[in-house]
PDB file of N, CA, C and O in Angstrom, chain B, residues numbered from 101:
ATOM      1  N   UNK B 101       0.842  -1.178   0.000  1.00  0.00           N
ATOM      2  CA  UNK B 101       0.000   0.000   0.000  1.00  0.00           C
ATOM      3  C   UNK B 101       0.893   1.250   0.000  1.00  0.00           C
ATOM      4  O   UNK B 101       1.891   1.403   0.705  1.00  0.00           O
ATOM      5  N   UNK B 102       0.391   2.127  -0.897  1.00  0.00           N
ATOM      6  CA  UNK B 102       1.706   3.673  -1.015  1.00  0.00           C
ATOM      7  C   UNK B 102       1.120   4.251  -0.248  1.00  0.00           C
ATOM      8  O   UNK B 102      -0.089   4.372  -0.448  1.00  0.00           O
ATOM      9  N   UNK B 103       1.859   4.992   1.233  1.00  0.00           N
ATOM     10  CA  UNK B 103       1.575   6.120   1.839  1.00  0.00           C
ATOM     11  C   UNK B 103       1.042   7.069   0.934  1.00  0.00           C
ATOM     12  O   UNK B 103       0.946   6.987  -0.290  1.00  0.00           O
ATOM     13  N   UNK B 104       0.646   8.150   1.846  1.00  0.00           N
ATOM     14  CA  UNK B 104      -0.138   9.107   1.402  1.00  0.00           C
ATOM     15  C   UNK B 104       1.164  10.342   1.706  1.00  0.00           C
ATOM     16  O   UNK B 104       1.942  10.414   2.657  1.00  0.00           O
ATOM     17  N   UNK B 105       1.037  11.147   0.607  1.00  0.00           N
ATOM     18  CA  UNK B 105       2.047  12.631   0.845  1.00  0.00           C
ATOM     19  C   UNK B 105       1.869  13.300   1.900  1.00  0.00           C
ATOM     20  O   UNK B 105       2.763  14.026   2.337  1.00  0.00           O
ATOM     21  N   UNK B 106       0.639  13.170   2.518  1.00  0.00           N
ATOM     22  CA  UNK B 106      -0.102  14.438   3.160  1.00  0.00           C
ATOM     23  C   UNK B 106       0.124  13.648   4.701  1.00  0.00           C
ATOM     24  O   UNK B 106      -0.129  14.381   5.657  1.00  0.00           O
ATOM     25  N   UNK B 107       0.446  12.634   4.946  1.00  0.00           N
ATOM     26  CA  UNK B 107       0.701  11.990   6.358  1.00  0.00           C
ATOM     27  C   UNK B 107       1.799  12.283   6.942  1.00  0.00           C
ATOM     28  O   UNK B 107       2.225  11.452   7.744  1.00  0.00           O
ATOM     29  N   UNK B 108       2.459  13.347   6.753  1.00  0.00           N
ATOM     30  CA  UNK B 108       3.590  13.638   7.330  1.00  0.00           C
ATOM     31  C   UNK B 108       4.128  13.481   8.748  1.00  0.00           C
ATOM     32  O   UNK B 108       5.330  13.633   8.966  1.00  0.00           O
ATOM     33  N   UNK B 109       3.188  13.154   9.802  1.00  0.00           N
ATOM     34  CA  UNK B 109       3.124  13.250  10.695  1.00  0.00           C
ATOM     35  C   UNK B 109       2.802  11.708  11.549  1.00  0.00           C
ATOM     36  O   UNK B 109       2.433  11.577  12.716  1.00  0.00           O
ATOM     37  N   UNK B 110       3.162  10.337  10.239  1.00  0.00           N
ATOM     38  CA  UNK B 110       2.370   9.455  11.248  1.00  0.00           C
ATOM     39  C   UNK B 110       0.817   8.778  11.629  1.00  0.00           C
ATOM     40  O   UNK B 110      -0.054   9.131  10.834  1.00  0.00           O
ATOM     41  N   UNK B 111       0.534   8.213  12.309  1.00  0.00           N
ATOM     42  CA  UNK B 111      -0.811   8.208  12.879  1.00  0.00           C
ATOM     43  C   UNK B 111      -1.047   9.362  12.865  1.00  0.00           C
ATOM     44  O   UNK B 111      -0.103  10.145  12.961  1.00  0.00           O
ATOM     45  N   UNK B 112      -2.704   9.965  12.711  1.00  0.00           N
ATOM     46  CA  UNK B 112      -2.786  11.231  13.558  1.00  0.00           C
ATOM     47  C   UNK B 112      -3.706  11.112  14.877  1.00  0.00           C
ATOM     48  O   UNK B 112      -4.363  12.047  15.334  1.00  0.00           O
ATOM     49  N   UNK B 113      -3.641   9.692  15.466  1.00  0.00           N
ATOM     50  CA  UNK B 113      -4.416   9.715  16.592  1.00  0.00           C
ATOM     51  C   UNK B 113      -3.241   9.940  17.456  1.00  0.00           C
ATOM     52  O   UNK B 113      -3.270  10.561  18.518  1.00  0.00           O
ATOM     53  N   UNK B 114      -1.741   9.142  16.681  1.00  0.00           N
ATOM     54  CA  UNK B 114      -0.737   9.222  18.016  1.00  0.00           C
ATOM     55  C   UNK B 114      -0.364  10.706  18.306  1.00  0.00           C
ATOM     56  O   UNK B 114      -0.013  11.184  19.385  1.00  0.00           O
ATOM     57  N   UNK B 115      -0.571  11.557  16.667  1.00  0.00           N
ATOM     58  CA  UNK B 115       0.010  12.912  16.659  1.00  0.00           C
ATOM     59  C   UNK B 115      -0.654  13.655  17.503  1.00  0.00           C
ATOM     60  O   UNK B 115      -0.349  14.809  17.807  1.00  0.00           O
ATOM     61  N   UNK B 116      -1.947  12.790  18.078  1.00  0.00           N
ATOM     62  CA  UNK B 116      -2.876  14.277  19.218  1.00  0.00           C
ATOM     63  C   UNK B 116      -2.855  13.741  19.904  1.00  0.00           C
ATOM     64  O   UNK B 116      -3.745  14.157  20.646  1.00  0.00           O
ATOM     65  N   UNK B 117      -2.387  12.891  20.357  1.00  0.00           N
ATOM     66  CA  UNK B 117      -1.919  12.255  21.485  1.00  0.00           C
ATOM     67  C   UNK B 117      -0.541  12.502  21.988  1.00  0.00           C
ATOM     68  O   UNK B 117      -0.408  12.168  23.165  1.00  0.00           O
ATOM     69  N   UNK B 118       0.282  12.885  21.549  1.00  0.00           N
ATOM     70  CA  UNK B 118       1.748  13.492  21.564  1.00  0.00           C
ATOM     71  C   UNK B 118       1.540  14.868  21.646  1.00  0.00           C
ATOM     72  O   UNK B 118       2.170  15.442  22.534  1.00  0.00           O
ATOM     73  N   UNK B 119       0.553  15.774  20.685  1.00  0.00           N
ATOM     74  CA  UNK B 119       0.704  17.121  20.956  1.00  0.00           C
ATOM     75  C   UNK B 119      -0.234  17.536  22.450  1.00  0.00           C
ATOM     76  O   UNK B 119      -0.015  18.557  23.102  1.00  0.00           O
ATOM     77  N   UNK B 120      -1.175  16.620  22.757  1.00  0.00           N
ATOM     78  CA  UNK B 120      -1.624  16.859  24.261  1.00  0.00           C
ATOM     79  C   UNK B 120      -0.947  16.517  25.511  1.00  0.00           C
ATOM     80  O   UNK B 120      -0.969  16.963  26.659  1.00  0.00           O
ATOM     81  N   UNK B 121      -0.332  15.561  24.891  1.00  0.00           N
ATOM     82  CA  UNK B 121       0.667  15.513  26.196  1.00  0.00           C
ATOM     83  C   UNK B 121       2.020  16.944  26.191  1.00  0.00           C
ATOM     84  O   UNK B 121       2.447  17.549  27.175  1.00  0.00           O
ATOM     85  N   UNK B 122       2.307  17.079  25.108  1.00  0.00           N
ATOM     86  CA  UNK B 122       3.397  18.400  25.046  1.00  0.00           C
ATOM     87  C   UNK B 122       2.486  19.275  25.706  1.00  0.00           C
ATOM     88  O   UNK B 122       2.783  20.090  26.579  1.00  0.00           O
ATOM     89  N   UNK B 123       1.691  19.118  25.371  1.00  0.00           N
ATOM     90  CA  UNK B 123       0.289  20.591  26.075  1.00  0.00           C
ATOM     91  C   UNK B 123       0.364  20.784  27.697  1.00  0.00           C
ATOM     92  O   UNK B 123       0.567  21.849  28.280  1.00  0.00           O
ATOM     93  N   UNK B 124       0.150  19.492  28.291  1.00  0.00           N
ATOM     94  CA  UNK B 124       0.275  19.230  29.894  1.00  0.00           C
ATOM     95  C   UNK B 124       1.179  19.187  30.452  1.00  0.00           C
ATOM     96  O   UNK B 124       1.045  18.976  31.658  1.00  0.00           O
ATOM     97  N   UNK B 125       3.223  19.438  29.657  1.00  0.00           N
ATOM     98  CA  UNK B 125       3.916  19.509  29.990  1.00  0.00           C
ATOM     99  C   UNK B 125       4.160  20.937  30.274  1.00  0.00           C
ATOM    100  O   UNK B 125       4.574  21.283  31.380  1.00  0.00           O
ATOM    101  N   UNK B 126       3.817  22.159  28.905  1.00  0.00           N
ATOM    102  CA  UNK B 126       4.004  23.276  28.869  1.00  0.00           C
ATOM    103  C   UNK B 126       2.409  23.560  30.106  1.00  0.00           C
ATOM    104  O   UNK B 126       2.939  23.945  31.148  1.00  0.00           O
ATOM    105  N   UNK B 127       1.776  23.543  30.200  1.00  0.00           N
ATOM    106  CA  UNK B 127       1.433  23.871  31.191  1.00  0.00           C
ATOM    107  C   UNK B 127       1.716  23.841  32.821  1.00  0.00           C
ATOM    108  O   UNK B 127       1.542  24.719  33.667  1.00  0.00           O
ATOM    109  N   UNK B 128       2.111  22.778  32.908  1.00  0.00           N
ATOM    110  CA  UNK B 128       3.043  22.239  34.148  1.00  0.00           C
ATOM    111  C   UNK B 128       3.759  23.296  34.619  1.00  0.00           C
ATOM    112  O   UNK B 128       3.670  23.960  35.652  1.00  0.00           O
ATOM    113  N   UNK B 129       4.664  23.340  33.442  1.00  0.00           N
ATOM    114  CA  UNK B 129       5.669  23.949  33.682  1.00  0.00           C
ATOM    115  C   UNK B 129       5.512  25.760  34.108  1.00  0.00           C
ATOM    116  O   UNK B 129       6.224  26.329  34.937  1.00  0.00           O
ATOM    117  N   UNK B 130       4.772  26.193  33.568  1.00  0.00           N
ATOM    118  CA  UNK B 130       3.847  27.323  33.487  1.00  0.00           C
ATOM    119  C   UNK B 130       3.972  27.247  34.885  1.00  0.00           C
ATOM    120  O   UNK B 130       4.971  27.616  35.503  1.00  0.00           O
ATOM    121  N   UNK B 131       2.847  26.714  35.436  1.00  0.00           N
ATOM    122  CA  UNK B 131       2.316  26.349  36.495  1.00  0.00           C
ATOM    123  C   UNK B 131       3.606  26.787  37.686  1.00  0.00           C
ATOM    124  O   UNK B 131       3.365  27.610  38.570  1.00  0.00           O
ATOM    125  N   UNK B 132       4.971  26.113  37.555  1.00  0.00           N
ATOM    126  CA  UNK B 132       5.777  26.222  38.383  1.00  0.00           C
ATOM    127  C   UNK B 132       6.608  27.282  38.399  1.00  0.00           C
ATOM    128  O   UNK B 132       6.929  27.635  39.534  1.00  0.00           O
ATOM    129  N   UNK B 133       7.086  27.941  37.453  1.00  0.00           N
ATOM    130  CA  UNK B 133       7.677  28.951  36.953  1.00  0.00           C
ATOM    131  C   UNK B 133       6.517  30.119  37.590  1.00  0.00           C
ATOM    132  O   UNK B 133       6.991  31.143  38.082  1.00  0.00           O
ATOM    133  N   UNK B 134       5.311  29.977  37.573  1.00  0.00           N
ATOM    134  CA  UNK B 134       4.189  31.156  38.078  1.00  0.00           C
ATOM    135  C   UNK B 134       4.558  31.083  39.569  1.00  0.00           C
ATOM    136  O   UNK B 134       4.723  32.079  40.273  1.00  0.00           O
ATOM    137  N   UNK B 135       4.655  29.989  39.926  1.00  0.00           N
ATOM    138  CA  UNK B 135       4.791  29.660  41.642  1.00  0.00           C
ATOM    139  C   UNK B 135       6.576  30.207  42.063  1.00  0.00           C
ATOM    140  O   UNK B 135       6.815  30.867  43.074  1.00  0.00           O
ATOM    141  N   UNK B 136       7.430  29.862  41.276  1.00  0.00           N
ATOM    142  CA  UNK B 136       8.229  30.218  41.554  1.00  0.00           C
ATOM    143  C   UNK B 136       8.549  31.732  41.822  1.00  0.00           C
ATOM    144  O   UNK B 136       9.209  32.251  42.722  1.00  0.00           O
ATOM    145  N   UNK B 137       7.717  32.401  40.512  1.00  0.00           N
ATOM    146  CA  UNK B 137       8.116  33.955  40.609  1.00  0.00           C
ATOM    147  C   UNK B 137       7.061  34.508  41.754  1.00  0.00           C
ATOM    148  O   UNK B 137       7.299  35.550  42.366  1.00  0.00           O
ATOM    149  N   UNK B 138       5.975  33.789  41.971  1.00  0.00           N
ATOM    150  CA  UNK B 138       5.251  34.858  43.199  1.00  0.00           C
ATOM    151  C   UNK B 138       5.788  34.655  44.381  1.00  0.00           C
ATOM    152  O   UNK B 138       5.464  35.501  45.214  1.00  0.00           O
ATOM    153  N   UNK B 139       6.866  33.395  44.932  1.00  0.00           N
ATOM    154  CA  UNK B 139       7.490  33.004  45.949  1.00  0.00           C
ATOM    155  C   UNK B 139       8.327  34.064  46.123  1.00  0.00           C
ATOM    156  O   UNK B 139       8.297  34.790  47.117  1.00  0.00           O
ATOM    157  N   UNK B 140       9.229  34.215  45.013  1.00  0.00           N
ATOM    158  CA  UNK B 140      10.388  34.943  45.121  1.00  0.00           C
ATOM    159  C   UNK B 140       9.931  36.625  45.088  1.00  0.00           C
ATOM    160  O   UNK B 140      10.903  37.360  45.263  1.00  0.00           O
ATOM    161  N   UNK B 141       8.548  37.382  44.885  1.00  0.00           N
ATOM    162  CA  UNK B 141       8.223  38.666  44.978  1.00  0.00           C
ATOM    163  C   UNK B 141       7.721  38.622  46.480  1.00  0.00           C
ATOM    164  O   UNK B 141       7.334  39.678  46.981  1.00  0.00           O
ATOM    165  N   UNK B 142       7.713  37.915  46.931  1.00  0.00           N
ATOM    166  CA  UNK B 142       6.998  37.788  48.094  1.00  0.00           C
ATOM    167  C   UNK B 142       8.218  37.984  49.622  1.00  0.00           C
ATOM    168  O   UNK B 142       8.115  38.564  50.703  1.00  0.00           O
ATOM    169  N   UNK B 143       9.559  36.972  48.812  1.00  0.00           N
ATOM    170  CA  UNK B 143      10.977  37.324  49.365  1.00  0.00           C
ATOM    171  C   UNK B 143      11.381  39.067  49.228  1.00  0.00           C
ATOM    172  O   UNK B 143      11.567  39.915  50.100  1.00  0.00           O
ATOM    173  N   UNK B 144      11.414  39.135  47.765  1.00  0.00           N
ATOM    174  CA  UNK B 144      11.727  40.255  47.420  1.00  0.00           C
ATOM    175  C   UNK B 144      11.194  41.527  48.154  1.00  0.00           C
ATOM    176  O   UNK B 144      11.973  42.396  48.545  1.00  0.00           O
ATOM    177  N   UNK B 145       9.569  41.625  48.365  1.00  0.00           N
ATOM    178  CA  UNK B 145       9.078  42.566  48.992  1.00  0.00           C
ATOM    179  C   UNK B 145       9.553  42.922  50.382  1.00  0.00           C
ATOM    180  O   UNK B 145      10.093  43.980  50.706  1.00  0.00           O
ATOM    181  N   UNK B 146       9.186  41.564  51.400  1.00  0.00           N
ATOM    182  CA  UNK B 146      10.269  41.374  52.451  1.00  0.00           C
ATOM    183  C   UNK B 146      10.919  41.752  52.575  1.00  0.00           C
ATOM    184  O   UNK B 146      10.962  42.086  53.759  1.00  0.00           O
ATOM    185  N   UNK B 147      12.018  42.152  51.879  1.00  0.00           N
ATOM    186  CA  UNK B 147      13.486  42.480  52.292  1.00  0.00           C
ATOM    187  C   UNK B 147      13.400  43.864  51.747  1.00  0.00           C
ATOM    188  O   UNK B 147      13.961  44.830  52.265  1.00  0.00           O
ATOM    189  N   UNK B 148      12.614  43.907  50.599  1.00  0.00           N
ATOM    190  CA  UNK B 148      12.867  45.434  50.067  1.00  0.00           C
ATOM    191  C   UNK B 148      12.354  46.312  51.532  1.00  0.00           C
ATOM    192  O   UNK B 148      13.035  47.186  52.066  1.00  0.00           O
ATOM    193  N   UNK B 149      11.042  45.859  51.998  1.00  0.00           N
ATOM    194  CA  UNK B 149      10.634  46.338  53.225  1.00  0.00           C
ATOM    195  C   UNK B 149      11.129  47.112  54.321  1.00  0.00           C
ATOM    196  O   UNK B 149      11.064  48.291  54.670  1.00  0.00           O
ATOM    197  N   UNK B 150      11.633  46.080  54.740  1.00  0.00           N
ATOM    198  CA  UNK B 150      12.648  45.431  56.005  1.00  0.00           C
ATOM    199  C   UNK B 150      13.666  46.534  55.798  1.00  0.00           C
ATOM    200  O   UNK B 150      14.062  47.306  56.670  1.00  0.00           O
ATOM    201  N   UNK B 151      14.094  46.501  54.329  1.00  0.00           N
ATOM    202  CA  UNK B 151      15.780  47.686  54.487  1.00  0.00           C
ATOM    203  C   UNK B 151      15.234  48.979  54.519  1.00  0.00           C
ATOM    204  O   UNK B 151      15.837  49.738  55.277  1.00  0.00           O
ATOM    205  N   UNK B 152      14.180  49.503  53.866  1.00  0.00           N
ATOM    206  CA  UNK B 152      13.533  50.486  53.838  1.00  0.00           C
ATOM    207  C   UNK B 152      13.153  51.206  55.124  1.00  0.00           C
ATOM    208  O   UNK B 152      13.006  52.426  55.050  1.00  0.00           O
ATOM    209  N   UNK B 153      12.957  50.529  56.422  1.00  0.00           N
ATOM    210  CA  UNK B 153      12.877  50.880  57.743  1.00  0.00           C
ATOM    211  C   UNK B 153      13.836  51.733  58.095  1.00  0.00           C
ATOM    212  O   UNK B 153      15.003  51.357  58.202  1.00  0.00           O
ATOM    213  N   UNK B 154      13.364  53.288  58.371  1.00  0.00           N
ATOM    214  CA  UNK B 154      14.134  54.360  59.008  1.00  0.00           C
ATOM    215  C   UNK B 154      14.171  53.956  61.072  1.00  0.00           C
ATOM    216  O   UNK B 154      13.716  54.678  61.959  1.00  0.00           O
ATOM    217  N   UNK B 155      14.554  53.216  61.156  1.00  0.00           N
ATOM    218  CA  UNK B 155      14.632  52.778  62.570  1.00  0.00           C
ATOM    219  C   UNK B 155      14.690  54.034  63.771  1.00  0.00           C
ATOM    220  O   UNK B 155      15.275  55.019  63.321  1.00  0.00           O
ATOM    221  N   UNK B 156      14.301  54.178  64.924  1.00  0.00           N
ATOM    222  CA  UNK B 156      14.456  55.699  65.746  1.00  0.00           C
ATOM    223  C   UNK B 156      14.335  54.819  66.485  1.00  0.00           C
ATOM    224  O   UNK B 156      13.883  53.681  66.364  1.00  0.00           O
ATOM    225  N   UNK B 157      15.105  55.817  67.945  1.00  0.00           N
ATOM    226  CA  UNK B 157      14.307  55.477  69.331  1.00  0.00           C
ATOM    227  C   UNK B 157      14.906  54.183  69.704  1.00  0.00           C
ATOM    228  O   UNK B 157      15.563  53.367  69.058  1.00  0.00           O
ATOM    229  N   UNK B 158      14.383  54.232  71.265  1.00  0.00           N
ATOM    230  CA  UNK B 158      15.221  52.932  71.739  1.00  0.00           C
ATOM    231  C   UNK B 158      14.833  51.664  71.115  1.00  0.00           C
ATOM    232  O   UNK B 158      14.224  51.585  70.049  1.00  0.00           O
ATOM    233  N   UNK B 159      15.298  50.466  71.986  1.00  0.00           N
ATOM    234  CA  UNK B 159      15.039  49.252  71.257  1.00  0.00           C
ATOM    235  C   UNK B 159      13.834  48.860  71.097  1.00  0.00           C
ATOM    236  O   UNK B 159      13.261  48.363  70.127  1.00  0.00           O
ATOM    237  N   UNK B 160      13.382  49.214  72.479  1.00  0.00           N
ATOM    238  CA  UNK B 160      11.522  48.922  72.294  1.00  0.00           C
ATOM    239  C   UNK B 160      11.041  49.503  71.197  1.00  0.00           C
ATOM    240  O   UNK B 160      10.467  48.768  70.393  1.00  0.00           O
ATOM    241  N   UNK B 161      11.161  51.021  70.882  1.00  0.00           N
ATOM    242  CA  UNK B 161      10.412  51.408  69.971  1.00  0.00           C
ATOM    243  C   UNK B 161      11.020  50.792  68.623  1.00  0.00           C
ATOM    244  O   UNK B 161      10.112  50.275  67.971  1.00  0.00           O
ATOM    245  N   UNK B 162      12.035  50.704  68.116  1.00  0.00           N
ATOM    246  CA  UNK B 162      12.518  50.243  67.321  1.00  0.00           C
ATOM    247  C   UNK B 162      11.780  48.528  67.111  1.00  0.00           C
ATOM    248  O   UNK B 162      11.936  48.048  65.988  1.00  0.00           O
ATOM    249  N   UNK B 163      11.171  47.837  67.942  1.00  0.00           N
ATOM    250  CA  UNK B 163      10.986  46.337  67.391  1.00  0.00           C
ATOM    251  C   UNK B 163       9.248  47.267  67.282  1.00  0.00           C
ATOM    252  O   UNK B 163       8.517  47.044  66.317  1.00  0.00           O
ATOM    253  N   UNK B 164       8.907  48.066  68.185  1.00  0.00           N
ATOM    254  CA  UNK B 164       7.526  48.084  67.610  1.00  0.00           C
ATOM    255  C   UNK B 164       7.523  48.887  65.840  1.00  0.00           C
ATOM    256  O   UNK B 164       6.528  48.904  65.116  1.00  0.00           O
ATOM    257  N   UNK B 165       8.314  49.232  65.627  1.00  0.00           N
ATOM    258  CA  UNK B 165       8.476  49.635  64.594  1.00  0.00           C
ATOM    259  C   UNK B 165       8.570  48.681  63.028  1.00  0.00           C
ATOM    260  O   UNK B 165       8.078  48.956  61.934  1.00  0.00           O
ATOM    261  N   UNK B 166       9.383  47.518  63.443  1.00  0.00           N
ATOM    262  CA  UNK B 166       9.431  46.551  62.786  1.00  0.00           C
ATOM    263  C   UNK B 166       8.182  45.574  63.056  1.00  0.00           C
ATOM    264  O   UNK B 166       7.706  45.106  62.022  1.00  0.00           O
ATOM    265  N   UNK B 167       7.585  45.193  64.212  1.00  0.00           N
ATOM    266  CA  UNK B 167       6.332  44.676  64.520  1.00  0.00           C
ATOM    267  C   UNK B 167       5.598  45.223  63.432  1.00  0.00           C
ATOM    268  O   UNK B 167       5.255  44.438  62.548  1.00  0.00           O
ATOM    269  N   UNK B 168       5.196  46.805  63.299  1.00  0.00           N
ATOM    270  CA  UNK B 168       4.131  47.361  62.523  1.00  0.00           C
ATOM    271  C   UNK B 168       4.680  47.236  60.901  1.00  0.00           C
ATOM    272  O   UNK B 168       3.784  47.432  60.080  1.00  0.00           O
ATOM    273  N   UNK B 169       5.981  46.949  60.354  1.00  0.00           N
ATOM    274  CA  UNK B 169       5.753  47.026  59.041  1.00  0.00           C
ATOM    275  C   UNK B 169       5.826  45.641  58.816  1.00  0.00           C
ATOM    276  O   UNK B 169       5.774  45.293  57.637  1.00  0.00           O
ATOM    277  N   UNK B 170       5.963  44.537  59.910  1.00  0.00           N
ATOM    278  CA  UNK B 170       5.674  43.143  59.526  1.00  0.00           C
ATOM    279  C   UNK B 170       4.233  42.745  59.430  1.00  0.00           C
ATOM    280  O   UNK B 170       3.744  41.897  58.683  1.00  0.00           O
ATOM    281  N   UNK B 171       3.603  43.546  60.365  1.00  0.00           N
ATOM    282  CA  UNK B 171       2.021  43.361  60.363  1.00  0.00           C
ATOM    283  C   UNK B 171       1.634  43.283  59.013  1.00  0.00           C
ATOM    284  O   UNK B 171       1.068  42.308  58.520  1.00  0.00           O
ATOM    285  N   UNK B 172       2.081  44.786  58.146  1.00  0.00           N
ATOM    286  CA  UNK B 172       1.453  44.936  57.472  1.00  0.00           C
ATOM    287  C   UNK B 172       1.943  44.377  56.161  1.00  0.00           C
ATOM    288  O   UNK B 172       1.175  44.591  55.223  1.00  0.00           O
ATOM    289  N   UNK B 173       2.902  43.795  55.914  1.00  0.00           N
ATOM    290  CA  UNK B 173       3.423  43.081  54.806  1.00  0.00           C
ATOM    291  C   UNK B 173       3.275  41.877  54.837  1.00  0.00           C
ATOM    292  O   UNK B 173       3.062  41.210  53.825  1.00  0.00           O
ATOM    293  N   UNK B 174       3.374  41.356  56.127  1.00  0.00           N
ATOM    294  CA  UNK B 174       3.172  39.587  56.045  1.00  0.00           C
ATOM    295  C   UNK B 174       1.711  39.243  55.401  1.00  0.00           C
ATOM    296  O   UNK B 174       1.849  38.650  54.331  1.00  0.00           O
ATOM    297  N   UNK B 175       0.497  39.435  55.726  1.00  0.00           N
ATOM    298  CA  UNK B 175      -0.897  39.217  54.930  1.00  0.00           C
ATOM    299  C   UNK B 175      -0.303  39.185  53.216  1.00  0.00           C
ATOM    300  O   UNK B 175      -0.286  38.085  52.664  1.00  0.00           O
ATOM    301  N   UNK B 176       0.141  40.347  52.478  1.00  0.00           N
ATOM    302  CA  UNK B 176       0.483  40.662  51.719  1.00  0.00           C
ATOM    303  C   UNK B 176       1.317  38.846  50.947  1.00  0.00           C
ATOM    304  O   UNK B 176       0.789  38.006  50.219  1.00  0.00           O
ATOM    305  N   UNK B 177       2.255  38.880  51.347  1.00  0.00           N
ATOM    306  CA  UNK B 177       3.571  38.082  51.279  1.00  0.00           C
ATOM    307  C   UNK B 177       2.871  36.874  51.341  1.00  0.00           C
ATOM    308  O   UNK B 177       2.958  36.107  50.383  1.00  0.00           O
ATOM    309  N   UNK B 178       2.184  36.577  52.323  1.00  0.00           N
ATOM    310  CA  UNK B 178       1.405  35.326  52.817  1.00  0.00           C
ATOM    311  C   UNK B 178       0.318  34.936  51.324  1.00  0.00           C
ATOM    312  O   UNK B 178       0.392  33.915  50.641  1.00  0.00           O
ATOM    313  N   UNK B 179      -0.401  35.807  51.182  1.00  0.00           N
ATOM    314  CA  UNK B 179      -1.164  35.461  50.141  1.00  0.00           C
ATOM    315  C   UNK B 179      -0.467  35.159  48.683  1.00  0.00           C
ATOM    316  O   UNK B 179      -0.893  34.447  47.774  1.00  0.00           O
ATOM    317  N   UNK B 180       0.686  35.894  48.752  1.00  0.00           N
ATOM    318  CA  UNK B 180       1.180  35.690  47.369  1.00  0.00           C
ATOM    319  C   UNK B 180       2.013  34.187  47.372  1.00  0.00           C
ATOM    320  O   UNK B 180       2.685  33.865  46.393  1.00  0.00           O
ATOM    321  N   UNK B 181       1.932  33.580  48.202  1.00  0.00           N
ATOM    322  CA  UNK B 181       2.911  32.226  48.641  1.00  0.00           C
ATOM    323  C   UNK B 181       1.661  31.300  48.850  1.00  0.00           C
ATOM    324  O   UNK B 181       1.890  30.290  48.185  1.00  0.00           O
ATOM    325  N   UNK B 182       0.438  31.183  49.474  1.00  0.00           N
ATOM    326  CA  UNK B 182      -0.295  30.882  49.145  1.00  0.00           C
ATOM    327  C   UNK B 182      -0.701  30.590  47.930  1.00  0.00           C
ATOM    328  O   UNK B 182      -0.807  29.428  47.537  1.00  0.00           O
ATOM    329  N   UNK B 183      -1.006  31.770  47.115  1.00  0.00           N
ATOM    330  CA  UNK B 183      -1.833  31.555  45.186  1.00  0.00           C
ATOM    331  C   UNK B 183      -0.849  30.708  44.996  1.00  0.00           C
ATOM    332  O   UNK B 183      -1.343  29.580  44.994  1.00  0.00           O
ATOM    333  N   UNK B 184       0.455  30.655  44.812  1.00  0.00           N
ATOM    334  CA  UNK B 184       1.448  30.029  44.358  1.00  0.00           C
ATOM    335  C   UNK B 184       1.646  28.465  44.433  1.00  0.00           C
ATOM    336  O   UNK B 184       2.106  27.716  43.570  1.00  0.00           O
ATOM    337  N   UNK B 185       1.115  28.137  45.857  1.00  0.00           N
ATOM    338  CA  UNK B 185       0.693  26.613  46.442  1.00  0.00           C
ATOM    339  C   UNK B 185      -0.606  26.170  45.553  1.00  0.00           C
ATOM    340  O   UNK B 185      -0.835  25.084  45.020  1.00  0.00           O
ATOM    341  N   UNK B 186      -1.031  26.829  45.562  1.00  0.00           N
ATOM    342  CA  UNK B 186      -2.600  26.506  44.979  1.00  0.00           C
ATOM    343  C   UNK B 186      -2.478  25.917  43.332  1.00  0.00           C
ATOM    344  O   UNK B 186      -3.078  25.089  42.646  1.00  0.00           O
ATOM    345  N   UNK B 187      -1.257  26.929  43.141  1.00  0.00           N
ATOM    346  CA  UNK B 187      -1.317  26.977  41.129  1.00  0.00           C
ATOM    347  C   UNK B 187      -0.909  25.962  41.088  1.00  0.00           C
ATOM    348  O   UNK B 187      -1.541  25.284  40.278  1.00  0.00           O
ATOM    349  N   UNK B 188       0.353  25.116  41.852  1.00  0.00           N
ATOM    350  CA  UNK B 188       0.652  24.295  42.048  1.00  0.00           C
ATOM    351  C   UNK B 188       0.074  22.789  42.103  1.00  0.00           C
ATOM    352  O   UNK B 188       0.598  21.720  41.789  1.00  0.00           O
ATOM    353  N   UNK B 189      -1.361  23.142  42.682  1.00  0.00           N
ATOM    354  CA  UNK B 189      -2.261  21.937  42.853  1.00  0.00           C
ATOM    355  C   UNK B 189      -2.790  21.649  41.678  1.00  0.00           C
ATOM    356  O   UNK B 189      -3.564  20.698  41.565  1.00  0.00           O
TER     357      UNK B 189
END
């Protein structure tokens, strides 16, 4: 039996079967690379934070000082490390 010109590709049940699986790889991967970068903005913010602190005053006032800009960044940080777990799932 002479192949056909136009079959370039094989079966074409295996060929969509090969290009869906390439599909669930590039998504995967997606997937982790998304998790990776909201992990690491989440570091990033942190620290950008943290150095940004004009510190005053004795030690007490100085940790309540850091207390209040952890308050308010950790929710922040937390959620973005969170979505990231999730994309993951």
């Amino acid at each position: 039996m002479e192949e056909s010109p136009f079959n370039l590709f094989g079966d074409p049940d295996e060929f969509r079967q090969r290009m869906e699986e390439l599909s669930e790889q590039m998504q995967s991967s997606q997937r982790v690379a998304w998790a990776d970068n909201a992990i690491k903005l989440a570091v990033e913010m942190t620290v950008a934070s943290i150095g940004r602190l004009d510190l005053t005053g004795t030690a007490d006032q100085q940790a309540m000082q850091v207390r209040d800009a952890i308050r308010v960044l950790f929710p922040e940080a937390v959620t973005l490390v969170r979505e990231a777990r999730e994309g993951l799932s």
